[in-house]
LOLO-754925 format. One record per residue (C-alpha): x, y, z; residue number from 1. Coordinates in Angstrom, 2 decimals, always signed. Example, Ala and Ser with C-alpha at 12.3 -4.5 7.8 and 13.67 -1.06 7.14 Angstrom:
<nodes>
u; v; w; pos
+12.30; -4.50; +7.80; 1
+13.67; -1.06; +7.14; 2
</nodes>
This chain:
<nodes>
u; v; w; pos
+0.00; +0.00; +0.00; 1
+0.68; +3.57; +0.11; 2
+0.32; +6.82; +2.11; 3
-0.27; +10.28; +1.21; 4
+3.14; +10.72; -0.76; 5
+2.19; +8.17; -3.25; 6
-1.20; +9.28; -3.78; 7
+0.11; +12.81; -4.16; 8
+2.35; +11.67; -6.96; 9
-0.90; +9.49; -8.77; 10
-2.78; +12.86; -8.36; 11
+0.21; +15.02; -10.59; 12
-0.09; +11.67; -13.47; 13
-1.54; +12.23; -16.77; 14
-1.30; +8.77; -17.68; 15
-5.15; +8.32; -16.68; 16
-7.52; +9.98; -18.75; 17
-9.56; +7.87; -19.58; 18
-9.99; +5.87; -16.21; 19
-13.23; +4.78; -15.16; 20
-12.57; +3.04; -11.76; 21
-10.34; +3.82; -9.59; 22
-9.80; +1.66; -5.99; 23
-7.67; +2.88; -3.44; 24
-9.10; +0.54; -0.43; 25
-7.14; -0.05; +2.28; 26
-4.35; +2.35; +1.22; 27
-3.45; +5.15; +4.14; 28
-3.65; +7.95; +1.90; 29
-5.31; +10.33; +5.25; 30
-6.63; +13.61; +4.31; 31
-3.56; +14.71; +2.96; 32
-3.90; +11.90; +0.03; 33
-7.45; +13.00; -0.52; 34
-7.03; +16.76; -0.44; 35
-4.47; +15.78; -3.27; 36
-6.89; +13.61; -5.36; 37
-9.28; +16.17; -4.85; 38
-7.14; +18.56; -6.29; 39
-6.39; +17.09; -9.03; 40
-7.95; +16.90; -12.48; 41
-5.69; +13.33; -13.43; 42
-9.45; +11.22; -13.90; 43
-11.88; +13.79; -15.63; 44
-13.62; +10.83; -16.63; 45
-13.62; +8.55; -13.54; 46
-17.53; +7.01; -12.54; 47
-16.38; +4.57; -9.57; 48
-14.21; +5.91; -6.77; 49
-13.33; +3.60; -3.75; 50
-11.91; +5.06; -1.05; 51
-12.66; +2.78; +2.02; 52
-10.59; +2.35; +4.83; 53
-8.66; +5.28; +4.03; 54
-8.50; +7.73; +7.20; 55
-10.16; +10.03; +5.07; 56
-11.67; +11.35; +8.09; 57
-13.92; +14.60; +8.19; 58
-11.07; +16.90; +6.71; 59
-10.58; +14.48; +3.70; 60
-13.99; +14.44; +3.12; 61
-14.35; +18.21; +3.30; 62
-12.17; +18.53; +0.57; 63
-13.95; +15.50; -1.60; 64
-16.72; +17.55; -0.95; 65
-15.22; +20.90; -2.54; 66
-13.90; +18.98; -5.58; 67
-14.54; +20.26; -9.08; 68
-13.50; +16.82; -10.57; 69
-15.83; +14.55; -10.07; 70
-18.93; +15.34; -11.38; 71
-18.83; +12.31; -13.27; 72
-19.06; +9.47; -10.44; 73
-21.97; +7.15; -10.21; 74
-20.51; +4.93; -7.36; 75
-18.53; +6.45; -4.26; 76
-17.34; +4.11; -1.63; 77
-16.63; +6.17; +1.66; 78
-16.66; +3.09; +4.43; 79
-14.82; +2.80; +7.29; 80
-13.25; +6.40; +7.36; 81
-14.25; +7.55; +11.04; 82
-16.24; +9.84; +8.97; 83
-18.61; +12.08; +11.39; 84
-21.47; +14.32; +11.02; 85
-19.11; +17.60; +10.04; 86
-17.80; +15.93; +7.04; 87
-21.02; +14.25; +5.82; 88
-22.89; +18.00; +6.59; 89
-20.13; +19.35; +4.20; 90
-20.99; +16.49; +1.45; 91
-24.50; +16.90; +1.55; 92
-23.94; +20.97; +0.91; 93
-22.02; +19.78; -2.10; 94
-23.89; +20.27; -6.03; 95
-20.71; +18.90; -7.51; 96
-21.76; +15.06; -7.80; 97
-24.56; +15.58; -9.84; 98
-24.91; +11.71; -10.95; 99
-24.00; +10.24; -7.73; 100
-25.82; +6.47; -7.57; 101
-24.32; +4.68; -4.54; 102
-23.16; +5.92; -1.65; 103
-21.35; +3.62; +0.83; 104
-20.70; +5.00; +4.29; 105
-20.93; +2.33; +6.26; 106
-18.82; +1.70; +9.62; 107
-18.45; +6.15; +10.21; 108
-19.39; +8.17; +12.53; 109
-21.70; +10.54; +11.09; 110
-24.82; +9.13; +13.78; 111
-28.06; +11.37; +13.52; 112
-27.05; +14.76; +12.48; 113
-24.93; +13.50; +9.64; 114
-28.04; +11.55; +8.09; 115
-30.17; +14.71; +8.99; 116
-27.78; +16.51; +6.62; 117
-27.97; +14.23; +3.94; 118
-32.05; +14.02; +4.26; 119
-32.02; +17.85; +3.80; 120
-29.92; +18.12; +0.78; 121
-31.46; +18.21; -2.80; 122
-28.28; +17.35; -4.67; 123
-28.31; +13.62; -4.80; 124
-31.89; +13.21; -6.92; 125
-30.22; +10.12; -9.01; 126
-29.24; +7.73; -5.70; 127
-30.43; +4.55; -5.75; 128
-27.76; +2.87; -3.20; 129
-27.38; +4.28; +0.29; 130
-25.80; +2.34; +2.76; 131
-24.79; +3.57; +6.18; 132
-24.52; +0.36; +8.36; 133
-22.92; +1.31; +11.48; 134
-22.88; +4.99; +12.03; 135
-24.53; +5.68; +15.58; 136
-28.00; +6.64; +14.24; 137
-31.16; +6.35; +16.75; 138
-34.78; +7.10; +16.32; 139
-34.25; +10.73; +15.59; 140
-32.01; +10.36; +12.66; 141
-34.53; +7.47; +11.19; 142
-37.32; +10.00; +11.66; 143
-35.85; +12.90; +9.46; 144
-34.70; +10.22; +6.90; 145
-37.87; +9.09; +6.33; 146
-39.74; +12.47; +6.21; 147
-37.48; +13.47; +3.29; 148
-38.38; +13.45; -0.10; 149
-35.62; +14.05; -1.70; 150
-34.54; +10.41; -2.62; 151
-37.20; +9.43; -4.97; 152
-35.36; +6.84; -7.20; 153
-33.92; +4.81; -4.15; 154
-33.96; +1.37; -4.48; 155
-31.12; -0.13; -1.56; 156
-31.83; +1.24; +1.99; 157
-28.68; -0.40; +4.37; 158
-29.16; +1.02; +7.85; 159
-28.28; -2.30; +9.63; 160
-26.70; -1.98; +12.82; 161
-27.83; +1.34; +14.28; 162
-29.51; +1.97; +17.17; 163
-32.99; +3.10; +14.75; 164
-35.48; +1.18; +17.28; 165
-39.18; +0.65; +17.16; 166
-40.27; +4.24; +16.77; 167
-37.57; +4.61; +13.95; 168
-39.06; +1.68; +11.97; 169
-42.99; +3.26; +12.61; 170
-41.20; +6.67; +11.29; 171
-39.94; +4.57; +8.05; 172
-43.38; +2.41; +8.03; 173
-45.12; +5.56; +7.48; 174
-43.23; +7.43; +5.18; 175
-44.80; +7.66; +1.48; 176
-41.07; +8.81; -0.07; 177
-39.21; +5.39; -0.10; 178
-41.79; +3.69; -2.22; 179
-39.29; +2.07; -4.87; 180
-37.12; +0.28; -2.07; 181
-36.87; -3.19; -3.07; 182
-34.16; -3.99; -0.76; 183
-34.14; -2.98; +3.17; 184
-31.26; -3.91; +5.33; 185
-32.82; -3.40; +8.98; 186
-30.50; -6.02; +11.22; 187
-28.94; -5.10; +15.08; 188
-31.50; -1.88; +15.54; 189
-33.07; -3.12; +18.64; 190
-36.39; -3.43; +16.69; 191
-39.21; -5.36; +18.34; 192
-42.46; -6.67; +17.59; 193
-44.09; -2.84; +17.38; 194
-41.71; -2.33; +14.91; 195
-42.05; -5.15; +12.45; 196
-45.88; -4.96; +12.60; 197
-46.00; -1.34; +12.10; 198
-43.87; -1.99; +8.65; 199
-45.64; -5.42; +7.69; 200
-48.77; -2.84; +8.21; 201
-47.34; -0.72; +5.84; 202
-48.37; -0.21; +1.78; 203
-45.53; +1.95; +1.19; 204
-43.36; -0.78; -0.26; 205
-44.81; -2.58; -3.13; 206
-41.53; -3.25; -4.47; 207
-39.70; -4.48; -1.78; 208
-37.88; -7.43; -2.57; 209
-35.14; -8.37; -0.02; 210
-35.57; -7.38; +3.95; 211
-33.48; -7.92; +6.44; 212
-34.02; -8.12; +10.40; 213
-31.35; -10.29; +11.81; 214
-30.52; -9.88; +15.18; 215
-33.33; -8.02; +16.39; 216
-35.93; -8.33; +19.46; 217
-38.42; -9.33; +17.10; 218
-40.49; -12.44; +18.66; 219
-43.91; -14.55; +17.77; 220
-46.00; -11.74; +17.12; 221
-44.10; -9.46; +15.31; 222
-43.17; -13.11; +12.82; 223
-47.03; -14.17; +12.77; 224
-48.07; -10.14; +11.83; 225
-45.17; -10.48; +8.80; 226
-46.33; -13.73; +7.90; 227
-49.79; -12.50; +7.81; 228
-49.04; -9.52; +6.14; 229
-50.21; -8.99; +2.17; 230
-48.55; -6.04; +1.32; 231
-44.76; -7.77; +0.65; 232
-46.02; -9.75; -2.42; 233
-42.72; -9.29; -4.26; 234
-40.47; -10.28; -1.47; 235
-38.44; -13.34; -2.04; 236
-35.68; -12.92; +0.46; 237
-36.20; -12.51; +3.93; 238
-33.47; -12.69; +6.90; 239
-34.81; -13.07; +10.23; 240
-32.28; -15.19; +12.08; 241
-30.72; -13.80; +15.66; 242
-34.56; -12.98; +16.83; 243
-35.97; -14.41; +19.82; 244
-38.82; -15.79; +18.08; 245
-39.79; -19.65; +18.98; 246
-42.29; -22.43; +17.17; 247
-45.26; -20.22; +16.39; 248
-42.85; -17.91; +14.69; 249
-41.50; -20.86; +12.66; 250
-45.12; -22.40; +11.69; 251
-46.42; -18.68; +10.67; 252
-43.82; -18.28; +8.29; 253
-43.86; -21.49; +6.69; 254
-47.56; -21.79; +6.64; 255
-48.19; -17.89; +4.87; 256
-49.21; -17.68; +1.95; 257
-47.91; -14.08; +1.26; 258
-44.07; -14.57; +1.73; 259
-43.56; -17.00; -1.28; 260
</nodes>
């Protein structure tokens, strides 16, 4: 691998115009390195930029965030970056990643006021992918999410563990905005039964094809109201494994005739 020095020097190439992908995972390039790629205009053509485990940290991603360079990218993988709510704020005040389409910042720090930023900004209207497993975000960051309706062609929700809780999942069970989500990645949120029967109550998600709610509270009732429930008549994955659900759980879901 290499630090900041060597991504300075693949910043100052012109070897790489016509790049399209560009992986620099698990190289130590710290804000330094990405204030230099930021900088630079070596990839005017570059769609896919991964940048995980990086030490980006909130300075890097500051200066991602004031890049003129990348207006191009359609995937941006930021996980693993102790990213926290000041550099996600400064991201989501960004215009200059006008095609962005996945957005991986899983394992951060950004918790609820960095997804309240990114539920207030209007300059992501093409995402489709948003992931950000394991970031610290509770019921109040779930809430403003979900009340946004700025995300209208999102079709991957990843928000696994969090600390979202019931009234997080009766915030998202409501919400009208998330309607093309066929795939919902729920797992370690401390969600119980409430919170599964509030969303298997729910005809916001018509398309949803994949959920997952491993490692939840989730027991009998909440498993017998999803088993029961007609609204999920695409779904053909479900994850429910690590809840404290016993036999009447298990005979609900393999007698229902609504999770094919």
């Amino acid at each position: 691998g290499f630090g900041a020095l060597g991504m300075q020097g693949l910043a100052a190439s012109s070897c790489f115009p016509s790049l399209r992908s560009l992986s620099l995972r698990g190289n130590q390039i710290g804000a330094p390195g990405m204030r230099a790629l930021a900088d630079s205009w070596a990839f005017p053509n570059l769609t896919s930029l991964n940048v995980r485990n990086c030490e980006v940290g909130d300075e890097g991603m500051q200066a991602l965030a004031a890049s003129l360079y990348f207006a191009k990218l359609t995937h941006l993988f930021l996980g693993y970056n102790e990213i926290g709510a000041s550099g996600v704020q400064a991201f989501a005040d960004s215009y200059f990643f006008p095609c962005l389409q996945l957005l991986g910042l899983e394992e951060n720090q950004i918790g609820d006021a960095g997804i309240q930023a990114l539920a207030t900004s209007s300059f992501f209207p093409h995402l489709t992918s948003l992931c950000l497993g394991s970031n610290e975000i509770a019921t109040p960051g779930m809430q403003a999410f979900t009340a946004s309706s700025f995300f209208p062609k999102l079709t991957s929700l990843h928000v696994a563990v969090n600390k979202i809780g019931d009234e997080g999942i009766e915030a998202l069970a409501c919400s009208s905005t998330l309607s093309n989500l066929t795939s919902l990645y729920l797992g370690y949120n401390q969600i119980g039964d409430s919170g599964l029967l509030a969303l298997a109550a729910s005809s916001f998600f018509p398309n949803l094809t994949r959920l997952d709610v491993i490692g939840n509270e989730i027991g009998d009732v909440g498993i017998e109201g999803l088993a029961a429930c007609g609204f999920f008549s695409k779904l053909r994955v479900l994850f429910v494994h690590g809840n404290p659900f016993g036999d009447a759980g298990d005979r609900a879901l393999a007698a229902s005739s609504f999770l094919l």
